[in-house]
C-alpha positions in Angstrom: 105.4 206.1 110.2 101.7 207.4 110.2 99.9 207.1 106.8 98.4 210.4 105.8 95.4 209.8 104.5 94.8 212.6 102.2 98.6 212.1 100.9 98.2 212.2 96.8 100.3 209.7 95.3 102.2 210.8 92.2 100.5 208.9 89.5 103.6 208.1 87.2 101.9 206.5 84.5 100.0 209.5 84.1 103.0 211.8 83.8 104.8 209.5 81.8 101.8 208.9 79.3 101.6 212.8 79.3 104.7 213.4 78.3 104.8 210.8 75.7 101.7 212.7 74.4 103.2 216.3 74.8 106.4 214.9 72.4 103.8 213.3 69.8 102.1 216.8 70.1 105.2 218.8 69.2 106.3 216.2 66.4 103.1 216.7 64.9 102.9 220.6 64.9 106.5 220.7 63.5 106.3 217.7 61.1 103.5 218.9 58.8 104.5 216.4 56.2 105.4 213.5 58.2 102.6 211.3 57.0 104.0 211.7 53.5 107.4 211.1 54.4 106.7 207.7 56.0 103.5 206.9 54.1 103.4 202.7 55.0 103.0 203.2 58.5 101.2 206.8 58.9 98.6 206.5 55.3 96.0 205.4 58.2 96.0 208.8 59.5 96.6 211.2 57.1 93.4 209.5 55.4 91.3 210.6 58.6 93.1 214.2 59.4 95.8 216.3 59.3 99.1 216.1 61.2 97.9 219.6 63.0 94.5 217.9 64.2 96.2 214.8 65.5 98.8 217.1 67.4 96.0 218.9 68.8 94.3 215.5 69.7 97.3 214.5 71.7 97.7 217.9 73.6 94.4 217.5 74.6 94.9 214.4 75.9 97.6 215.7 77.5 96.3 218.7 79.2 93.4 216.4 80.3 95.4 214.1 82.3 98.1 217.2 83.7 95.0 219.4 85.2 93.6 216.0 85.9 96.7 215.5 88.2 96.9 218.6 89.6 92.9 219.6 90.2 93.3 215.9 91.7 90.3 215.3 89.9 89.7 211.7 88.7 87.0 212.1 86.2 89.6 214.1 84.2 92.5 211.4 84.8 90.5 208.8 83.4 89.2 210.8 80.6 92.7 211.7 79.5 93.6 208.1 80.0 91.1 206.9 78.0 91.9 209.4 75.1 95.5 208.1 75.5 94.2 204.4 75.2 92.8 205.5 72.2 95.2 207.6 70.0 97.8 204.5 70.8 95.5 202.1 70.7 95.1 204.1 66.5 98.8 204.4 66.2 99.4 200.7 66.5 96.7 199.9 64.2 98.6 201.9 61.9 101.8 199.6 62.8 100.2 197.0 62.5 98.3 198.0 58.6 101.9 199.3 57.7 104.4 197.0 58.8 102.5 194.0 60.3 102.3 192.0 63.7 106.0 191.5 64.3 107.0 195.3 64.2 108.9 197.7 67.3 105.9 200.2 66.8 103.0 197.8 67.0 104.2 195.9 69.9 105.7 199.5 71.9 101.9 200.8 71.6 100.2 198.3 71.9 102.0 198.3 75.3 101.6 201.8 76.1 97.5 201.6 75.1 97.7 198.8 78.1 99.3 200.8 80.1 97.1 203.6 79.6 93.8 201.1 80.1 95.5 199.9 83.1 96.4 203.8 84.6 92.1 204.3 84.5 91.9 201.2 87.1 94.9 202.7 88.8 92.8 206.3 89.3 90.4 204.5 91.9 92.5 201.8 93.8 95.6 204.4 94.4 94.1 207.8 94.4 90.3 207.2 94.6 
């Protein structure tokens, strides 16, 4: 079979990691009190904003990786990448400040930041 070599390879990372961010988005817009309910774990980011402005943080970086995908345009899959790497990289820092090292949430995004990190190397080598 003949490799064609303007074939765009689903990056599934990317969808994945945008659809993890598009859930986060929508628990955020409809939770407006969910830093209060669960204050432990989520006091790190009510102290820096609103549940509305992180919702809006992770639809962005949502939106930035989908047209990324779709306008095949790499500078804006790595840049929704990276701002995926970073709101996980924040919400297991909060994990971690609420419950400690040996936590589910810490360890799931701490992954998930990795994964991110590792979907910005991915960008060149696969689709570059």
């Amino acid at each position: 079979m003949k490799r064609n070599d303007d074939m765009f390879r689903i990056p599934i990372i990317e969808v994945i990691l945008s659809m993890i961010s598009s859930w986060w988005a929508v628990v955020l817009f409809n939770s407006p009190n969910l830093f209060n309910r669960i204050p432990d774990t989520y006091e790190f980011f009510g102290n820096i904003a609103e549940e509305y402005h992180w919702g809006m943080l992770f639809m962005t970086a949502a939106i930035v990786k989908i047209m990324g995908i779709v306008l095949r345009s790499r500078w804006m899959r790595k840049l929704g990448l990276f701002l995926s790497a970073l709101v996980y990289s924040f919400i297991a820092a909060a994990y971690f400040l609420g419950t400690g090292w040996f936590s589910v949430g810490f360890g799931t995004f701490s992954a998930i930041s990795i994964m991110a990190l590792w979907g910005i190397r991915e960008v060149e080598i696969r689709n570059g």
